[in-house]
C-alpha positions as CSV (number, residue, x, y, z in Angstrom):
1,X,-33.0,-3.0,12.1
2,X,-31.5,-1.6,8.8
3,X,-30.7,-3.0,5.3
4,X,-29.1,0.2,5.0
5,X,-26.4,0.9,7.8
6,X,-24.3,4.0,8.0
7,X,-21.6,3.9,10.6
8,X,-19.3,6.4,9.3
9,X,-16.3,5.9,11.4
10,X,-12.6,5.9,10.8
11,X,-9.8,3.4,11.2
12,X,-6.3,3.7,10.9
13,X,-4.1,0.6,9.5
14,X,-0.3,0.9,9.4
15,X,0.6,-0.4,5.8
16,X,4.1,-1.3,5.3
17,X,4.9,-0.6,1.8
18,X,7.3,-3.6,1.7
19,X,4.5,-5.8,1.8
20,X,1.9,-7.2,-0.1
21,X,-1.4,-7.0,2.1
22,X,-5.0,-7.4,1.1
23,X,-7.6,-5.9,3.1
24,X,-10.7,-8.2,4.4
25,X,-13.4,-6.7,4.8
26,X,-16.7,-8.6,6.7
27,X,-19.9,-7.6,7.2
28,X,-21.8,-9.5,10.1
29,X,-25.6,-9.6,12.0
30,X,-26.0,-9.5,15.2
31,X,-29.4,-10.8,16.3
32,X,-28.6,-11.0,20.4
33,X,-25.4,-11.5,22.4
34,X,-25.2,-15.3,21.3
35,X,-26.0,-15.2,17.2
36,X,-24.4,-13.7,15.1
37,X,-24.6,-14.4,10.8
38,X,-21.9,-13.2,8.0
39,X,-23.7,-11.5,5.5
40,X,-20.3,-10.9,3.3
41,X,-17.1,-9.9,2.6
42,X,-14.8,-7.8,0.7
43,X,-11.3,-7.6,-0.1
44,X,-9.3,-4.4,-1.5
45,X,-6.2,-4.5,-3.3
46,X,-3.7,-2.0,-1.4
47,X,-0.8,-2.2,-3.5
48,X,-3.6,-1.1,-6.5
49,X,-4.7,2.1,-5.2
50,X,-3.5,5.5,-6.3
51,X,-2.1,7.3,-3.3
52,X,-2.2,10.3,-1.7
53,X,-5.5,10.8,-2.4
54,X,-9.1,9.5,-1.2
55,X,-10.4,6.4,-3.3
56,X,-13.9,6.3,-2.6
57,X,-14.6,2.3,-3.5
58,X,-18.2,0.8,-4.1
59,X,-17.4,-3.1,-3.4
60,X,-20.2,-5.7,-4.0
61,X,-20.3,-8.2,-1.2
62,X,-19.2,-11.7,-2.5
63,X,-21.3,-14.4,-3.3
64,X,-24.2,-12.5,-1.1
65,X,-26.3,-9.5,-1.8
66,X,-25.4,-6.1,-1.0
67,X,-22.7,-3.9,-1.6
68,X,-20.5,-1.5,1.2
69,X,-19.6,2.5,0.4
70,X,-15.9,3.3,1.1
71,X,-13.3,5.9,1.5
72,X,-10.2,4.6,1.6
73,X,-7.0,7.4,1.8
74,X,-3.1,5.7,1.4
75,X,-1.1,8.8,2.6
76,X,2.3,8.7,4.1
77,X,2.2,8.5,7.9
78,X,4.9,10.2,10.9
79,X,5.4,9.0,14.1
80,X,4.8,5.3,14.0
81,X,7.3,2.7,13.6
82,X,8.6,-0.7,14.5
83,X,12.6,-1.8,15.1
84,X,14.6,-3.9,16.8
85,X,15.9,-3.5,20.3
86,X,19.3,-3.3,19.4
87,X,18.3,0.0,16.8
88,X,15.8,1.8,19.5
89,X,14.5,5.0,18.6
90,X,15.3,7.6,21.1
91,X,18.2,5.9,21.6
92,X,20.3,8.5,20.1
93,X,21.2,11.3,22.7
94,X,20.7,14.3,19.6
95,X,17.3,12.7,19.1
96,X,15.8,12.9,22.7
97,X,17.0,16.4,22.8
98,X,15.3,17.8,19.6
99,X,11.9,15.3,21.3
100,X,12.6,17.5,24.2
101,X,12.4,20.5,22.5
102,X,9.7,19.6,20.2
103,X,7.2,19.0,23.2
104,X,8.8,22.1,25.3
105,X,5.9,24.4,27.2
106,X,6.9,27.3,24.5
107,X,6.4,24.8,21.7
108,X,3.0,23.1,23.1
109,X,0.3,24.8,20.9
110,X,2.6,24.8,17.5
111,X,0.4,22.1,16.5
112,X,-2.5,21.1,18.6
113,X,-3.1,18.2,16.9
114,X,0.9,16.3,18.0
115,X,-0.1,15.5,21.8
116,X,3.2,13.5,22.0
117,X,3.9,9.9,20.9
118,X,4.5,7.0,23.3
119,X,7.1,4.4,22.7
120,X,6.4,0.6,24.1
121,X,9.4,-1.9,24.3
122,X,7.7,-5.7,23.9
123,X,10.1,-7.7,25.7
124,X,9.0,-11.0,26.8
125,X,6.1,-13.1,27.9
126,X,6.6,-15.6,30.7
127,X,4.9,-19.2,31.3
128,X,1.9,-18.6,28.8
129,X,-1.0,-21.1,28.4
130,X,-0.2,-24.3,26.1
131,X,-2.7,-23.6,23.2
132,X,-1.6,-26.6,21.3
133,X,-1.9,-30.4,21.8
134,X,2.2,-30.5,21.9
135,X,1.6,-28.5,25.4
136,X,3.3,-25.7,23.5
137,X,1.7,-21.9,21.8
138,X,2.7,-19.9,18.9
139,X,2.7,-16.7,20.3
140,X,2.6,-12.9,18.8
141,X,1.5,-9.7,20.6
142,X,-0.7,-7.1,19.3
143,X,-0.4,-3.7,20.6
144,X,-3.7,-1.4,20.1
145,X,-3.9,2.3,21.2
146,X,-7.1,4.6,20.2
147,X,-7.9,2.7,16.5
148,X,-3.8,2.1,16.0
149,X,-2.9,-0.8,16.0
150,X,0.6,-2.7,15.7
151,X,1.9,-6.3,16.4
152,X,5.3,-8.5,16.7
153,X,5.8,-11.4,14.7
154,X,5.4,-14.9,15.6
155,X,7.4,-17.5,17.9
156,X,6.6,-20.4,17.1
157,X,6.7,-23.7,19.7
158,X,7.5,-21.6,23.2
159,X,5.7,-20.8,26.5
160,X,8.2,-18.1,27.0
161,X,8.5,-15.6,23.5
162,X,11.3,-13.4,23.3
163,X,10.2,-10.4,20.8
164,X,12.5,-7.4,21.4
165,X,10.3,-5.2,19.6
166,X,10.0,-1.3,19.8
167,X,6.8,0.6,18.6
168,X,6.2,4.0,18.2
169,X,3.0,5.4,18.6
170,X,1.7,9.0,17.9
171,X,-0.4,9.8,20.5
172,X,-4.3,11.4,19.5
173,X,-6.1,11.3,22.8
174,X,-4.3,11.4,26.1
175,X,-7.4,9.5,27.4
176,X,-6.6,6.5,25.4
177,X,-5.7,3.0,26.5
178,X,-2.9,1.1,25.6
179,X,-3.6,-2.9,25.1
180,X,-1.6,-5.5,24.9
181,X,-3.1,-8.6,23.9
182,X,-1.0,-11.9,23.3
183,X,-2.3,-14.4,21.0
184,X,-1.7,-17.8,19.9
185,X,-1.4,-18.1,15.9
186,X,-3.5,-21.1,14.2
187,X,-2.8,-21.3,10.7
188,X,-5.9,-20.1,8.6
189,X,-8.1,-20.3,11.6
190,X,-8.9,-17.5,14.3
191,X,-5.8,-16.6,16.2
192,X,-6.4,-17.9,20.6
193,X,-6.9,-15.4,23.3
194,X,-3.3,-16.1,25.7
195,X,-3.9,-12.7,27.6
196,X,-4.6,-9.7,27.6
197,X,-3.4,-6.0,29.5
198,X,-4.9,-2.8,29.6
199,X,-2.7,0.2,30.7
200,X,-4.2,3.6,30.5
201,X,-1.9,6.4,28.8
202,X,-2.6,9.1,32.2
203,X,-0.9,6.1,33.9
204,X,2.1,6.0,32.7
């Protein structure tokens, strides 16, 4: 019940500077579970922002009225990462030793805010649901833990995806979930729910 929202909360987004990305913004109302209306959207330029520092961005909704207030921060960022199989982190015998000794009992309150990181190896998926009308799916996997999130590329035409992926995750809250969510990629339409896995991080 507000023209004039304040939410105030943060999200992380893992920007490979390598690529070109836009960020789309929308803005959407919510009348009861069953209607919902767009009121707008946004997009910022990543590649055109200054960085290591906070932009703080006044962007006018397109072709609707309004406008949102954000801060938007492109810092350098440790402990997340995506690589092949074949070039795992931790791999490396020197490396787990100086993760051992990093997270050691003497070294646990160095820094209170590194918890520990968690590293997830996407495999495979096996006999997936035919999303197309060729009876096959173009499957990718999305990986989300706390407000991180991370995802493989595409196979396209196959039940069965092989990724091989590794992902490195710095852990924030040990109370966190870790989901994996497989979708089905549809061009320039929504991407289709294949399945979806929740695994809590005190689990593992």
């Amino acid at each position: 019940k507000s023209a004039n929202p304040q939410w105030r909360e943060q999200f992380d987004f893992h920007y490979f500077s390598d690529r070109k990305d836009m960020l789309d913004i929308e803005v959407w109302r919510k009348d009861n579970k069953k209607h919902e209306e767009l009121l707008g959207t946004c997009q910022v330029d990543i590649t055109a922002l200054p960085t290591k520092q906070t932009n703080c961005l006044e962007l006018p909704l397109e072709k609707q009225p309004g406008s949102l207030l954000m801060l938007i921060a492109v810092a350098p960022c440790t402990g997340v990462s995506i690589s092949d199989l074949c070039v795992c982190p931790l791999g490396d015998p020197s490396e787990r030793q100086q993760i051992s000794q990093r997270y050691c009992v003497r070294n646990s309150f160095r820094d209170m805010k590194d918890i520990g990181f968690l590293q997830v190896k996407v495999l495979k998926a096996v006999d997936l649901l035919a999303a197309d009308f060729s009876g096959k799916s173009d499957p990718f996997c999305v990986l989300e833990l706390g407000n991180d999130s991370l995802q493989t590329h595409t196979v396209y035409k196959n039940l069965n995806p092989e990724w091989n992926k590794v992902f490195t995750f710095p852990i924030k809250d040990i109370h966190d979930v870790l989901e994996v969510t497989v979708f089905d990629e549809d061009g320039d339409k929504p991407p289709d729910f294949l399945g979806k896995v929740a695994i809590p991080l005190l689990s593992v």
